[in-house]
C-alpha positions in Angstrom: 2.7 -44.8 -87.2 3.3 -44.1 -83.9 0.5 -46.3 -82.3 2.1 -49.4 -84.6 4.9 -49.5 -82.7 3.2 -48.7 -79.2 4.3 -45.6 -79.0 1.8 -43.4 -76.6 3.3 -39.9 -77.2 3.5 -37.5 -73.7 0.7 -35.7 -73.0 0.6 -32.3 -71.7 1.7 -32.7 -68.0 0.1 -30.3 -65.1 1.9 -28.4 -63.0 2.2 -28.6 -59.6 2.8 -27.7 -55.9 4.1 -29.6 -53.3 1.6 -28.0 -49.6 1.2 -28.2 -46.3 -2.3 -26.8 -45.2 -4.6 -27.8 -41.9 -7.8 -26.6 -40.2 -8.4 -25.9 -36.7 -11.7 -27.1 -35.9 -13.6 -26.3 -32.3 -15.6 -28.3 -29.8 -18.7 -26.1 -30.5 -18.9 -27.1 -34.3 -18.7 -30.9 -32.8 -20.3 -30.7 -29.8 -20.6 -34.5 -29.6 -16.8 -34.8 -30.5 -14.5 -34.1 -32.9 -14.6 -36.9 -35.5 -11.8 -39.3 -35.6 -10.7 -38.2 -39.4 -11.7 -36.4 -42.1 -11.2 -36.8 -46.1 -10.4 -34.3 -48.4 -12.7 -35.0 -51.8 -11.3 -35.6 -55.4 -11.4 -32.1 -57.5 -10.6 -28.4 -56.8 -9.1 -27.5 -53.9 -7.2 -24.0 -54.3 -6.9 -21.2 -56.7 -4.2 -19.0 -57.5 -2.8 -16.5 -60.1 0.3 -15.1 -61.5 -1.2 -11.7 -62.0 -1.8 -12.0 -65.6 -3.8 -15.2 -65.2 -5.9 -17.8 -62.2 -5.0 -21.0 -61.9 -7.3 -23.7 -60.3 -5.2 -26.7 -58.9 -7.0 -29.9 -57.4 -6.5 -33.3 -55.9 -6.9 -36.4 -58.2 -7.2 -38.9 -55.3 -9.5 -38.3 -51.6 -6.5 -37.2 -49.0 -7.5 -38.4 -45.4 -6.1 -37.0 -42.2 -7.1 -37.7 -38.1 -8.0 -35.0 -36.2 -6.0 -34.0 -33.1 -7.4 -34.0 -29.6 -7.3 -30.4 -29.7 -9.4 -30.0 -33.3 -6.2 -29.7 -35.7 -6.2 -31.6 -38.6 -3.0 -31.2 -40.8 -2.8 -32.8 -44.5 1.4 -32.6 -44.8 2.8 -32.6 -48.0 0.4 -33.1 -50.8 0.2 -32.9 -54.4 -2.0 -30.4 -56.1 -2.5 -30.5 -59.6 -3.3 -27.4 -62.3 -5.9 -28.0 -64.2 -9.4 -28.5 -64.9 -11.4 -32.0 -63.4 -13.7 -33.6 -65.5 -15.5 -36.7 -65.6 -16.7 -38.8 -68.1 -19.0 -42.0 -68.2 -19.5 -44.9 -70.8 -21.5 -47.6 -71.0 -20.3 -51.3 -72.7 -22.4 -52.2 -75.4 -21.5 -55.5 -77.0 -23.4 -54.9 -80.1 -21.2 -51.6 -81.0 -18.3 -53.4 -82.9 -16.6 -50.6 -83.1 -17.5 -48.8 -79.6 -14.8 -46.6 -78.7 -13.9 -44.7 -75.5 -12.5 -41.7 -76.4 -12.3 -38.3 -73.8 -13.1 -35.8 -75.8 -11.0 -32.9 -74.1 -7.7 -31.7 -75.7 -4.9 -31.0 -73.3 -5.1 -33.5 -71.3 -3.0 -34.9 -68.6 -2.8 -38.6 -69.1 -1.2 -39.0 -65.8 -4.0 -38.0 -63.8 -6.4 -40.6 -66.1 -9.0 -42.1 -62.8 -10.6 -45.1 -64.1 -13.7 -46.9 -61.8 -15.6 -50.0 -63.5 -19.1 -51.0 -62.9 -19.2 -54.5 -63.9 -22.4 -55.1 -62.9 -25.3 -52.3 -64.2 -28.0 -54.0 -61.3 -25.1 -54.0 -58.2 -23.7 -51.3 -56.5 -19.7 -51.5 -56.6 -17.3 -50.2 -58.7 -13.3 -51.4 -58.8 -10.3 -49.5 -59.9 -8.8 -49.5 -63.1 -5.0 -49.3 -63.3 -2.9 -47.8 -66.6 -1.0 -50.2 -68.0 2.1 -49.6 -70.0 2.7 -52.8 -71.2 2.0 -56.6 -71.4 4.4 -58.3 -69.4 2.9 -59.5 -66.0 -0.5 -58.8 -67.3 -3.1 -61.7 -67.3 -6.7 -62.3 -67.9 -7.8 -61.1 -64.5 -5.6 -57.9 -64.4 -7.9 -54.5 -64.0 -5.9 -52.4 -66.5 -6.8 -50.1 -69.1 -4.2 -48.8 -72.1 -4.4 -45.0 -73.3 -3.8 -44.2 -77.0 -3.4 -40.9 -78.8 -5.5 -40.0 -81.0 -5.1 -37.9 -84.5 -7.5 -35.4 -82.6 -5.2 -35.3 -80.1 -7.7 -36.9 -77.9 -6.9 -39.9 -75.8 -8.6 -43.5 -76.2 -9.0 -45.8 -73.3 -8.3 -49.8 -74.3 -9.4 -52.3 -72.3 -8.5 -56.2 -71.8 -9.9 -58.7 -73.9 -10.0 -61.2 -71.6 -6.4 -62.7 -72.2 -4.4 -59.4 -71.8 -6.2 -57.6 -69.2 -10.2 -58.4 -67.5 -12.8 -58.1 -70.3 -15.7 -56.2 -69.8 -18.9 -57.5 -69.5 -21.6 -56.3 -71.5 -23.6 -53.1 -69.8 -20.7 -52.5 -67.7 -20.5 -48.7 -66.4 -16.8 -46.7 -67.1 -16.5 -43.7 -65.0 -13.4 -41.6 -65.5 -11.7 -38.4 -64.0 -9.0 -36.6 -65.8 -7.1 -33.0 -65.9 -7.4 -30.7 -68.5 -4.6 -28.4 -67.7 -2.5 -25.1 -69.2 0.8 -27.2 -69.0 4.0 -25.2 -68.7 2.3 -21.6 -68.6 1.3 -22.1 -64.8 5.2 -23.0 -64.0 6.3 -21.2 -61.8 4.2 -19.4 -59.6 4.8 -18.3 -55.7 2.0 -20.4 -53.9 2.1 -20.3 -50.4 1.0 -16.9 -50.0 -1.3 -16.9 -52.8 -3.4 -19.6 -52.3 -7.5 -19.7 -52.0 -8.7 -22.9 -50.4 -12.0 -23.9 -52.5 -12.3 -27.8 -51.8 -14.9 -29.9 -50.0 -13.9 -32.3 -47.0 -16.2 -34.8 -45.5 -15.9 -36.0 -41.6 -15.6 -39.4 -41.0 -19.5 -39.6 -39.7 -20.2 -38.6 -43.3 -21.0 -34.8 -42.6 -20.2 -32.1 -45.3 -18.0 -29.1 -44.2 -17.5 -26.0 -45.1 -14.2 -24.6 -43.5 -11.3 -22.4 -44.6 -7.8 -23.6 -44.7 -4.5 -22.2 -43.2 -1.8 -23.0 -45.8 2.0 -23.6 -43.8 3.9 -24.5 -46.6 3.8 -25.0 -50.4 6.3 -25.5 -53.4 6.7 -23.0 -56.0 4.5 -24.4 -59.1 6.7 -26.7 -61.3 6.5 -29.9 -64.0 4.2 -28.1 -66.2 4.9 -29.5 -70.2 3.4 -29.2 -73.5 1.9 -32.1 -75.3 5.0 -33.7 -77.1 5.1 -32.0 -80.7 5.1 -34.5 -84.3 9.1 -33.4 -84.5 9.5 -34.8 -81.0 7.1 -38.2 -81.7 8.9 -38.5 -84.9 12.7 -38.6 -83.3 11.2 -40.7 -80.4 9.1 -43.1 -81.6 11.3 -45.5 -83.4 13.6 -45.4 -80.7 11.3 -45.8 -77.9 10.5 -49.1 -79.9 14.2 -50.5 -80.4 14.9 -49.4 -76.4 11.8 -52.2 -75.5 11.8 -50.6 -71.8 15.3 -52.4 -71.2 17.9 -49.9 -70.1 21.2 -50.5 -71.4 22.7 -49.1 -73.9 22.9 -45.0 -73.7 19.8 -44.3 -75.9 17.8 -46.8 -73.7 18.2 -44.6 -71.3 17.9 -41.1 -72.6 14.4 -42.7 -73.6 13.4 -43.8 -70.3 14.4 -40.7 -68.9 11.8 -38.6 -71.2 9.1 -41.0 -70.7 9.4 -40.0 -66.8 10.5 -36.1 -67.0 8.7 -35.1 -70.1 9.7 -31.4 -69.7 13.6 -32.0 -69.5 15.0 -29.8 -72.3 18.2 -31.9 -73.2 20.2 -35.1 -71.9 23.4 -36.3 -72.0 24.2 -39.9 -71.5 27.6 -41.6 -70.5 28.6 -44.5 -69.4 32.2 -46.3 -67.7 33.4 -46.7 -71.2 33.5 -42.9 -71.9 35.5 -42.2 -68.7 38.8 -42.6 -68.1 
């Protein structure tokens, strides 16, 4: 019922920490130079624990940052993520009729939902997807996808059909990342001196390192939420529908304001015409 009035119920949401981290490279491992930058992959990066339980946090997008004349390289503030990455490939078959795209994985962040298209199988070049929300300034050449819930409490990907969104062309290649993560348990935690840098960077020359990292600064873990419960979608949905994304009236807003901070316990919305 939900999904008829294009209501996408939240996800579970990872948690997350806000660090400052850098490595101090010498001229001996370069002896040709340092490299002018160097990019920190897609994927784990640093685990942790709480002492009951480890946590594995990653980046969803590749990080970049120039090396200093003197071999530091500092990534300054960026977002880790708790969670699981996974990836997930599909390939367009026209004949399916009822092909779907589903990511078989429960708890899933849909926020952190990577989606690369092959158009063509026989040439080399993929282009990024973006999650659409709704249909205004979409057109037939707009790279969007749509996410959908389903009973499974899996998520579908929808693409265009050539008037809302690009169409896919027949043998195209979907590749997708995506979190799977523990939601609200890893809130909380004291990162920055419990942190275990496990990622893989890659030097602008193309060369793999392997290097520890000296973490500066990070946030305690926060924004860790459940998957929105049938109670919740129930009380939201038709609301969320009669709200139309406009923000006007008080309700408008109180459902805008979940949509972005899923894990807000209560709100109270007032406007001029309360206040003397």
């Amino acid at each position: 019922n939900a999904r008829a009035v294009g209501y996408v119920p939240t996800s579970t949401k990872s948690a997350q920490s806000n660090i400052t981290f850098s490595f101090q490279f010498t001229e001996s491992e370069f002896p040709s130079g340092y490299p002018s930058f160097i990019e920190l992959q897609p994927g784990m990066v640093f685990a942790t624990g709480d002492g009951n339980n480890n946590y594995i946090f990653n980046v969803i997008e590749p990080q970049t940052a120039p090396i200093a004349s003197g071999g530091l390289c500092t990534f300054p503030n960026i977002t880790i993520y708790e969670g699981t990455y996974l990836n997930a490939q599909f390939t367009v078959d026209k004949s399916n009729f009822n092909q779907k795209f589903i990511l078989e994985n429960k708890n899933i962040d849909t926020s952190s939902i990577r989606v690369e298209i092959q158009p063509n199988p026989n040439e080399e070049y993929n282009v990024f997807f973006d999650q659409a929300n709704s249909l205004i300034s979409v057109n037939e050449n707009s790279n969007v996808y749509w996410v959908e819930e389903t009973n499974e409490q899996f998520y579908e990907l929808i693409f265009g059909d050539g008037y809302f969104g690009k169409e896919l062309n027949d043998g195209a290649k979907i590749y997708v990342t995506y979190l799977t993560t523990r939601g609200a348990v890893a809130n909380g935690i004291v990162a920055v001196n419990n942190l275990q840098y496990t990622g893989r960077i890659i030097t602008s020359t193309g060369q793999s390192i392997n290097k520890t990292a000296s973490v500066s600064a990070a946030s305690n873990t926060f924004g860790g939420a459940s998957i929105e419960s049938v109670q919740s979608v129930k009380f939201r949905a038709p609301r969320s529908y009669g709200a139309q994304n406009r923000a006007v009236v008080t309700s408008d807003y109180e459902t805008l304001i979940r949509q972005i901070y899923p894990s807000v316990a209560d709100i109270y919305v007032y406007g001029g015409e309360e206040l003397d």
